[in-house]
Backbone as JSON, one array per atom type, in Angstrom:
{
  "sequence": "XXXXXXXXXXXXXXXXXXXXXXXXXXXXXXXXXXXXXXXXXXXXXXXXXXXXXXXXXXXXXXXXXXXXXXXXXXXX",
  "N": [[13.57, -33.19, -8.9], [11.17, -31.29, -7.63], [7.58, -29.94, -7.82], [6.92, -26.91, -6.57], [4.33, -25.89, -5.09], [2.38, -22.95, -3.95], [-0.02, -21.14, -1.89], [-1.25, -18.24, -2.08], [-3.08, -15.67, -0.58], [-5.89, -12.99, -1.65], [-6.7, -10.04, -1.56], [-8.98, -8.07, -2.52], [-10.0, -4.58, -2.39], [-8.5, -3.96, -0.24], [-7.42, -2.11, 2.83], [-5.38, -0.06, 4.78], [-4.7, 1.73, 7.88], [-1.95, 4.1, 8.5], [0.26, 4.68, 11.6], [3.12, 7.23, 11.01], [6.28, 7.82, 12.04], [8.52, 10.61, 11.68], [11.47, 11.92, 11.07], [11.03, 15.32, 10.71], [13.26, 17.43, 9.97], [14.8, 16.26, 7.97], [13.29, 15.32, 6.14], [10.43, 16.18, 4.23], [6.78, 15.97, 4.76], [5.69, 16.05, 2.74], [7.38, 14.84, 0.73], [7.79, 12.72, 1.97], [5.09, 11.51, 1.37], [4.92, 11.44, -1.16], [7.29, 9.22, -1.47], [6.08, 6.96, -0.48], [3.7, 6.61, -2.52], [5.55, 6.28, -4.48], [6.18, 3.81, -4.11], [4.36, 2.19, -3.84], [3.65, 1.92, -5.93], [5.56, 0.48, -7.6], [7.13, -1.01, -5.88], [5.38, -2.68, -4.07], [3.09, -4.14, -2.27], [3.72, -7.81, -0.27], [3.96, -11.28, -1.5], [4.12, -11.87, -3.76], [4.46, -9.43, -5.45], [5.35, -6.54, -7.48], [8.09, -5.81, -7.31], [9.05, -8.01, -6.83], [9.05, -10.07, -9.55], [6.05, -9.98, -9.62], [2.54, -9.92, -10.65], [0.66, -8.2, -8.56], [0.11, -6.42, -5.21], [0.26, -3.81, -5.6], [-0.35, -0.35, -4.41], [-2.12, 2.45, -3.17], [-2.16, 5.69, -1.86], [-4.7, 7.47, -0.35], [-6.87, 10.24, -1.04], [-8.04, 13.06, 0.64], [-10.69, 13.44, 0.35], [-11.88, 10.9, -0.53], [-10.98, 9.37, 1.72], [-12.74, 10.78, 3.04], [-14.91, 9.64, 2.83], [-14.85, 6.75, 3.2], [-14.48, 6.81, 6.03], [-17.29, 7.33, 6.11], [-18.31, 4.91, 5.04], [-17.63, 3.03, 6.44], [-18.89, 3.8, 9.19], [-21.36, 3.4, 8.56]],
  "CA": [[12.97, -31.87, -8.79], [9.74, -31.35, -7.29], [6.75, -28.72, -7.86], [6.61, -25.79, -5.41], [2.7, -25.08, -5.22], [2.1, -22.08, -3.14], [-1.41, -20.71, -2.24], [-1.42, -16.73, -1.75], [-4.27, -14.91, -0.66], [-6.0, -11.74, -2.4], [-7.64, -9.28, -0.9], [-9.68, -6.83, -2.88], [-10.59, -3.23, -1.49], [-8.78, -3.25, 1.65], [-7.28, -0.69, 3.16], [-4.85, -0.22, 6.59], [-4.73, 2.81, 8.33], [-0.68, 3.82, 9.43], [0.91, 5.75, 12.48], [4.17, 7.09, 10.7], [6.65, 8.57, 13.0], [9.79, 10.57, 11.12], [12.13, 13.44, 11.23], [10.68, 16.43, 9.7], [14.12, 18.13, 9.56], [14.94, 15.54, 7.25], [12.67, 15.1, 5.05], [8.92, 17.02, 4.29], [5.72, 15.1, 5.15], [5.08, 15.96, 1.31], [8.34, 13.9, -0.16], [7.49, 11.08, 2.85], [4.15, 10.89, 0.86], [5.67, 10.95, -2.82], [7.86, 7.81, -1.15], [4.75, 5.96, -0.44], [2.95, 6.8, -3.57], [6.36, 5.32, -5.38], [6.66, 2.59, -3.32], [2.98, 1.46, -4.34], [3.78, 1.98, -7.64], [6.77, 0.26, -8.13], [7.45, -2.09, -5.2], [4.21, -2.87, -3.49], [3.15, -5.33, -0.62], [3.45, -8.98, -0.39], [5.29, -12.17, -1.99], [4.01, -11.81, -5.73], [4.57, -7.84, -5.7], [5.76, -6.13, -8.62], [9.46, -5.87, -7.22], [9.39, -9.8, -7.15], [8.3, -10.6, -10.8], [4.33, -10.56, -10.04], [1.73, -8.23, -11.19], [0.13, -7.87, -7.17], [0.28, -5.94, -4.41], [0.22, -2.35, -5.86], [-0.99, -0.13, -3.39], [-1.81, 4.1, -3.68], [-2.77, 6.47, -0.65], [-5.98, 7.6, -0.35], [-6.63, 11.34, -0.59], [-9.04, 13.71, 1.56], [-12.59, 13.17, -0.18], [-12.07, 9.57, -0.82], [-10.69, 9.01, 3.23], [-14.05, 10.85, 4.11], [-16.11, 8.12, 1.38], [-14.3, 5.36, 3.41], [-14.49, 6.98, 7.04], [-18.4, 7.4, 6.36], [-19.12, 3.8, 4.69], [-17.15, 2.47, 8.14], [-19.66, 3.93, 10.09], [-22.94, 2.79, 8.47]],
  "C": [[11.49, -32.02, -8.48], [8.78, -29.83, -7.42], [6.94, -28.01, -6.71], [4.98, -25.27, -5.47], [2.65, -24.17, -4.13], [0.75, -21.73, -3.07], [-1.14, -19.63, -1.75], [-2.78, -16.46, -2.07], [-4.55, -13.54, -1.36], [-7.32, -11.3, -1.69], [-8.03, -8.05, -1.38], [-10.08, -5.81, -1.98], [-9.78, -3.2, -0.3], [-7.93, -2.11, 1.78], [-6.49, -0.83, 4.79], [-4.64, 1.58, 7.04], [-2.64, 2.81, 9.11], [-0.13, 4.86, 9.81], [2.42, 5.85, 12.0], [4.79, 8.43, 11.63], [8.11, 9.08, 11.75], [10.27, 12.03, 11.37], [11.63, 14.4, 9.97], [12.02, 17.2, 9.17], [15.17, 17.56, 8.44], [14.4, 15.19, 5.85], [10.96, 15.66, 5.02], [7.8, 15.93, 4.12], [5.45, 14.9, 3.46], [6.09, 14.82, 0.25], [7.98, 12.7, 0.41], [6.14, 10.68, 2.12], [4.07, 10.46, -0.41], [6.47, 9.84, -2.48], [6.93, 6.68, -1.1], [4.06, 5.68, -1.22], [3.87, 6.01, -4.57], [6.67, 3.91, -5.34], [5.31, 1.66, -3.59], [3.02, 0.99, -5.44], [4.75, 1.02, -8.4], [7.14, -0.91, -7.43], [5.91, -2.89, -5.1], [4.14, -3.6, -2.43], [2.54, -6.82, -0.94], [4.3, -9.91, -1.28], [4.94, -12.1, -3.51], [4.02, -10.31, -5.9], [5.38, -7.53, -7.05], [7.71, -6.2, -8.67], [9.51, -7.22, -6.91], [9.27, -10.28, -8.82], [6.59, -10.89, -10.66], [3.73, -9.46, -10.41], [0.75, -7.87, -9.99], [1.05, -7.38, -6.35], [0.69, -4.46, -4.17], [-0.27, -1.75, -4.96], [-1.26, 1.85, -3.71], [-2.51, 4.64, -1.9], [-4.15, 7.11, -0.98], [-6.29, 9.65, -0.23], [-7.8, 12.25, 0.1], [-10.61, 12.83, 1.08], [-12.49, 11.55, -0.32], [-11.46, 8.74, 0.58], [-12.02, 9.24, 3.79], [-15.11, 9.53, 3.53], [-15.6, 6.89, 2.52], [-14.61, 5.37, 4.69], [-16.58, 6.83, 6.94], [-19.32, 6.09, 5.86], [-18.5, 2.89, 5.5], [-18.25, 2.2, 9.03], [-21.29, 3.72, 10.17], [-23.0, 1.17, 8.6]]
}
C-alpha cells in the first residue's frame, strides 16, 4: 500500500460570472436560483467539496448591492 499525496489548490474571494440558459416554462428563474443557493450549500465545487467528505468548495450567489461592490472594485 502506498500514500496518495494530493496537492489541491485554494482560492480565496473569487468569484465567476455565469451565462445560464433554461426553460422558463419549466421552472422560474427564482427556484433556478434557490437550486444554486442549495447547491452551494450542500454540494459545492471541486474535489474536497462538502458532497465528497471535505469541508471546501461552498459557494453562495451574490446579490444586487454586493454585485455592484464587486462590479465597482473591478473597475478601479
Amino acid at each position: 500500500m502506498t500514500t496518495d499525496i494530493r496537492y489541491r489548490g485554494q482560492f480565496d474571494n473569487w468569484h465567476v460570472n455565469l451565462n445560464v440558459k433554461y426553460n422558463a416554462d419549466s421552472i422560474s428563474q427564482e427556484q433556478l436560483l434557490n437550486l444554486f443557493e442549495l447547491a452551494g450549500f450542500t454540494s459545492g465545487i471541486g474535489e474536497w467539496r462538502m458532497e465528497r467528505g471535505g469541508t471546501f468548495g461552498a459557494f453562495s450567489l451574490l446579490n444586487s448591492h454586493e454585485q455592484k461592490v464587486l462590479e465597482r472594485e473591478e473597475a478601479a
